[in-house]
C-alpha positions in Angstrom: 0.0 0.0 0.0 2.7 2.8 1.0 4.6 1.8 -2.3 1.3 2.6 -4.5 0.8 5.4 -2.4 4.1 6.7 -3.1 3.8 6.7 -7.1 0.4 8.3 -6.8 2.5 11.0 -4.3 5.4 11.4 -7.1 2.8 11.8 -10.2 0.4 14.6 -7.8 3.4 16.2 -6.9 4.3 16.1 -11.1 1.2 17.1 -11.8 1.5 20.2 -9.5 4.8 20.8 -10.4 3.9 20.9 -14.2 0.9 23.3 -13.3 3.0 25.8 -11.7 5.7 26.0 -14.2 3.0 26.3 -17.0 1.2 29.0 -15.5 4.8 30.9 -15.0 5.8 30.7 -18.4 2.1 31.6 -19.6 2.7 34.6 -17.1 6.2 35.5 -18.6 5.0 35.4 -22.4 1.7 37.4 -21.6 3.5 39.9 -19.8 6.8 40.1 -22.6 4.3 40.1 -25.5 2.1 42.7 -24.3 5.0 44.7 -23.0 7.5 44.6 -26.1 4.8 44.1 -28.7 1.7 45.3 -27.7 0.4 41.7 -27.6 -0.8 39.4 -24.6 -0.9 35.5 -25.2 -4.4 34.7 -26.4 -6.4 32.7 -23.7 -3.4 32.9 -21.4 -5.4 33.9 -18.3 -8.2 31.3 -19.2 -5.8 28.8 -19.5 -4.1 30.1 -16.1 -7.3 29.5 -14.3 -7.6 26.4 -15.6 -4.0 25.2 -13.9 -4.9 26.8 -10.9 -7.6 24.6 -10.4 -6.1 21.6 -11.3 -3.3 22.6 -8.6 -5.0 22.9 -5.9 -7.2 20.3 -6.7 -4.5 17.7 -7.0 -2.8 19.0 -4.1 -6.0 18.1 -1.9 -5.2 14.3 -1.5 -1.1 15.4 -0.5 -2.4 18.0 2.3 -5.0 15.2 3.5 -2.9 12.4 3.3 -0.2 14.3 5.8 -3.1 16.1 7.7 -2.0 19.3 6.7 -5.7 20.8 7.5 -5.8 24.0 9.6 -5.7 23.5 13.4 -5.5 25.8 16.1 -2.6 24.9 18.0 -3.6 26.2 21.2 -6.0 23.5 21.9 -4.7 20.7 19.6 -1.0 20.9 21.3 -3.0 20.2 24.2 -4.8 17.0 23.8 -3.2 13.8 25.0 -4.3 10.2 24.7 -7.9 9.0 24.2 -8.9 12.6 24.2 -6.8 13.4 20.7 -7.9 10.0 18.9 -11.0 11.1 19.2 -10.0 14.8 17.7 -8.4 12.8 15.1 -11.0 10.4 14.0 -13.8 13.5 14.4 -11.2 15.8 12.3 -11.2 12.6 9.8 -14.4 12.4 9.7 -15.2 15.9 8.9 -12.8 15.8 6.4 -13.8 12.7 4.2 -17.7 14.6 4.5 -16.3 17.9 3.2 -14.2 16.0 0.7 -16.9 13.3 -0.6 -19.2 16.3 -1.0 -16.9 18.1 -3.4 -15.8 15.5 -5.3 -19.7 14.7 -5.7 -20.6 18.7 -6.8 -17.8 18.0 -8.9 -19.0 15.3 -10.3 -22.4 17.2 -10.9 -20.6 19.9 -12.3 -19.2 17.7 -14.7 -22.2 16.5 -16.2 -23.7 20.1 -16.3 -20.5 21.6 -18.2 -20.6 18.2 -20.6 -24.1 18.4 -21.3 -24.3 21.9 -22.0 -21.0 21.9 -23.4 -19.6 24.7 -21.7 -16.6 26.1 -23.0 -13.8 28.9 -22.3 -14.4 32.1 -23.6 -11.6 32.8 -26.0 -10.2 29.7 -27.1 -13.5 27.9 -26.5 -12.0 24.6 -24.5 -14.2 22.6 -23.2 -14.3 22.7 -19.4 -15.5 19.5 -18.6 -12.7 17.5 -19.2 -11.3 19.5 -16.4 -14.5 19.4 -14.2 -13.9 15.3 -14.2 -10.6 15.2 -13.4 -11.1 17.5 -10.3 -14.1 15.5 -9.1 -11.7 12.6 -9.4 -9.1 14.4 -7.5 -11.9 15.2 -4.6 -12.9 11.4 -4.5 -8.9 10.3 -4.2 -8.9 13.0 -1.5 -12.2 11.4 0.4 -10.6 7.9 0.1 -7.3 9.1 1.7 -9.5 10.6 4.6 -11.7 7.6 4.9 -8.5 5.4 5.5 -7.0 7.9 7.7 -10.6 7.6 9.2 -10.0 3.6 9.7 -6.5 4.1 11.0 -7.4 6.6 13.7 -10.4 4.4 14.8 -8.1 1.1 15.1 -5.7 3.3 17.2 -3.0 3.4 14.8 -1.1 6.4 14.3 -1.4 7.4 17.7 1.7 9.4 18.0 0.9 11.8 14.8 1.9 15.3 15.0 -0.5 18.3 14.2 -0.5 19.2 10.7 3.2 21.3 9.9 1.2 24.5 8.9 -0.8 24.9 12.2 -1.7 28.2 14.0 -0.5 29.5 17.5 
């Protein structure tokens, strides 16, 4: 299991990588083009959108797979024992509600922007394509909570930290 969860880690990590380096260079054209020759990169800030929400999107099942989810560190820091494995598998399951329920909308939104066939305004691509892939992203990120949901209820993972990016 870790070893599959590892190459889906390295290609969502890819994936985000890849995002972020296309939006920059999109940014740096735009900006050049309109600058030295009057013209900005057709589409470039529909396109941009369109990376940013694949980003974050496929950086959902990283942040819930290391419980990187806001906490308030001056009450988490000080819950010990039984008291934080039941945080935990409350947190867990809060998460894999909030999670299921986007990837569902997602899902929904999906067939809207396919049946319809919704489309950027410029360059006209179609947006479901994009629609499915985050509703798949969402449902990856509900899984990884639902098994972080089993962990915490068998008592594993007992000694896990508060997510890196809390607040104090």
């Amino acid at each position: 299991m870790k070893r599959s969860w590892r190459w889906v880690e390295i290609f969502l990590e890819l994936v985000i990588s890849l995002c972020l380096v296309a939006m920059t260079a999109l940014t740096v054209i735009d900006v050049a083009g309109r600058y030295f020759f009057g013209m900005p990169l057709q589409g470039a800030f529909e396109i941009s959108e369109l990376l940013m929400g694949l980003t974050v999107f496929a950086s959902l099942p990283l942040a819930t797979r290391s419980e990187s989810h806001l906490t308030i560190g001056l009450f988490t820091d000080h819950l010990y024992g039984r008291t934080r494995q039941i945080h935990r598998i409350t947190i867990q399951i809060i998460s894999f509600l909030a999670l299921a329920f986007i990837g569902w909308r997602m899902g929904i939104q999906t067939s809207i922007f396919y049946h319809s066939q919704i489309a950027t305004g410029s360059l006209r691509l179609a947006l479901w394509p994009v629609a499915a892939v985050m509703s798949a992203l969402g449902w990856l990120s509900a899984l990884v909570a639902l098994v972080l949901v089993i962990r915490a209820i068998a008592g594993r993972d007992l000694d896990a930290k508060p997510a890196r990016g809390t607040l104090e």
